[in-house]
Steps between C-alpha positions, in 0.01 A plus 500: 500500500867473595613751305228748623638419878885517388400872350271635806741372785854309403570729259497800763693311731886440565551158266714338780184602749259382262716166477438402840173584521402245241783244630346556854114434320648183334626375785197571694283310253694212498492394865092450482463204410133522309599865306832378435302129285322759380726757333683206380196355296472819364884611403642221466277250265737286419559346100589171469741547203703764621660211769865547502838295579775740532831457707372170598154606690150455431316875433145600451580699200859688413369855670701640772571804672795645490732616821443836632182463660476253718888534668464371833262149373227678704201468258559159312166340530344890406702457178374179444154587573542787240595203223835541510705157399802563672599745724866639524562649861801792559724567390595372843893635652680332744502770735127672581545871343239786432599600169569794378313830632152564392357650278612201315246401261294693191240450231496539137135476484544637126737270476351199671844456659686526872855695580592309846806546696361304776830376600461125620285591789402214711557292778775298455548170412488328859167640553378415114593141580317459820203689323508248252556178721208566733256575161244255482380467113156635447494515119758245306740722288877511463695715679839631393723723695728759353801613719755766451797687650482712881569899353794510777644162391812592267475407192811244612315345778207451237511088477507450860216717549294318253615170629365591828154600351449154277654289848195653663235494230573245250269188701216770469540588134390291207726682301765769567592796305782704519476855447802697342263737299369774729599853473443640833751270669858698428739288323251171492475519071884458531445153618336418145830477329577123489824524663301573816192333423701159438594475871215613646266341367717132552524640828124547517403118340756326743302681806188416363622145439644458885201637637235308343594116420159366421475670224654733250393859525448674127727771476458852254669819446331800420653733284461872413330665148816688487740241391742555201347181261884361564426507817132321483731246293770446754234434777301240312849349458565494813145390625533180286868469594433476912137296435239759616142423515401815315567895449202771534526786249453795604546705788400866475750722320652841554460605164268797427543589131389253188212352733227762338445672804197703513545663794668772483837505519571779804240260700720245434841678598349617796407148615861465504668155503380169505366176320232518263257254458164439263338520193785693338804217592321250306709593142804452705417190745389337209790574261669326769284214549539429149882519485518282825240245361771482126779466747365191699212340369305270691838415738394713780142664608458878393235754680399786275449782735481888429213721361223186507143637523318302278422145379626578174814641667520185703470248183746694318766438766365152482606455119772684531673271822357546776399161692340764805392865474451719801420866592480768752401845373189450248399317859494868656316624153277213462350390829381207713333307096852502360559172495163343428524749168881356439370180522191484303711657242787242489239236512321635176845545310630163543155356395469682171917461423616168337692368897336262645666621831658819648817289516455469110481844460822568690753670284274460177560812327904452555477139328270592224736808396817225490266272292432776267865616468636107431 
């Protein structure tokens, strides 16, 4: 039925227009009180043995959505509603900005994929914060907030800008990520080389540490498809090396050949630049996944992100590392019974694999290839 609807009406219509359209619906539904029970019972069954512990919290399963859609923590209880087990807000700046000019975002539809260049629109992170402080719970689910760098911020006023972002947000978060991945912020991918990322994100842990003393606020770094595998290496280095909480692989890449495009490829070049995201990053995100995961074991928490659609997709990143999986686009391609299928998949895997547990099943495929090589 979905798919009918996307084909008759979002696929005619601007994708960013069509995005708040369905964020304004979501939102809508989950302020009535008897719909919103409702739409939960149906979306978002939830299974027992897909209960997770990652980064120290308590989740319903390991399903989250990525950040992108929701950027201004607007429509958390709608993504819960919709079965989501997390939610990532942002990527939130310091400074409120409105991203780059529109027309900003495209569809693959052959593809099943997005090119964005969205920019880090949203409100800022004062106004994110307050958003967040006067939210009052509907639907239990964790809530982690991604921040990133203000476009006019130079690139050597970066830390303090960042600072200023987890000062504000960090009591609000129950885990923080930093972004250094996107492409449509000039010079922010820079900030991925470890001598920069070593500072900043100290710089980032001791903010987060002075502004919330009750407790210790998980911290990740998401990192971009893109990476030379050196450069994959030198970050899980560094990740273990400074004691973060976790990194999320991918972010959307600016790649456009060796991802078996179907489009064609003048559609493409006319779309111009900007990150791409869906069903064909998955080779990539989880090449990367899997490099991370040989890199660092079980030291530090590791969420497989990048071309997810299905459950199988979604178990593989499981055995391959991935503690938590999230997505974004296959949400656009998919529809409102995304998760419930996700779910009811991951649920039937682990029952018919030899894990007792999705913890169990955590890096499998990694430790049964060293087994088989000793």
């Amino acid at each position: 039925m979905y798919r009918l609807f996307f084909d008759l009406i979002f696929k005619r219509m601007d994708p960013e227009r069509a995005h708040h359209l369905a964020f304004g619906w979501i939102r809508a539904l989950a302020r009535i009180p008897v719909l919103r029970t409702f739409a939960a019972a149906v979306l978002a069954p939830r299974h027992k043995s897909l209960r997770t512990e990652a980064l120290g919290l308590r989740m319903h399963g390991p399903f989250g959505l990525a950040a992108g859609f929701d950027k201004n923590a607007a429509a958390v209880d709608g993504m819960a509603m919709l079965g989501f087990d997390h939610v990532e807000i942002g990527t939130v700046t310091a400074q409120p900005q409105p991203g780059n000019p529109k027309k900003r975002l495209f569809r693959l539809v052959a593809d099943r994929a997005l090119i964005n260049r969205m920019g880090f629109n949203n409100d800022g992170s004062a106004a994110v914060a307050e958003r967040l402080a006067a939210r009052k719970a509907v639907f239990r689910t964790t809530v982690g907030v991604n921040i990133g760098k203000t476009k006019i911020v130079p690139e050597a006023e970066a830390v303090a800008d960042y600072v200023a972002s987890t000062e504000r947000l960090a009591a609000h978060a129950d885990y923080l990520v930093v972004n250094v991945s996107s492409p449509n912020t000039p010079g922010l991918r820079n900030l991925q080389a470890v001598d920069h990322l070593r500072p900043l994100l100290a710089a980032v842990r001791e903010a987060a540490d002075r502004a919330v003393t009750a407790r210790r606020v998980p911290l990740l770094v998401k990192i971009a498809p893109d990476l030379a595998d050196e450069d994959v290496d030198a970050v899980a280095d560094l990740a273990v090396e400074l004691g973060l909480d976790g990194i999320i692989a991918t972010n959307t890449t600016i790649a456009r050949e060796g991802l078996g495009l179907v489009t064609p490829a003048r559609t493409v070049e006319a779309i111009g630049a900007g990150g791409l995201s869906g069903a064909p990053l998955k080779e990539r995100s989880l090449e990367v996944l899997r490099r991370l995961y040989a890199r660092v074991g079980d030291r530090i928490t590791l969420v497989g992100v990048g071309g997810i659609t299905t459950a199988d997709d979604a178990w593989e990143r499981i055995l391959a590392g991935a503690t938590l999986v999230q997505g974004y686009s296959a949400f656009i391609y998919e529809g409102p019974f995304w998760c419930r299928r996700i779910h009811k998949g991951l649920a039937e895997r682990l029952a018919a694999s030899p894990y007792a547990t999705l913890a169990e099943a955590v890096g499998a495929d990694a430790r049964g290839a060293r087994e088989q090589a000793a």
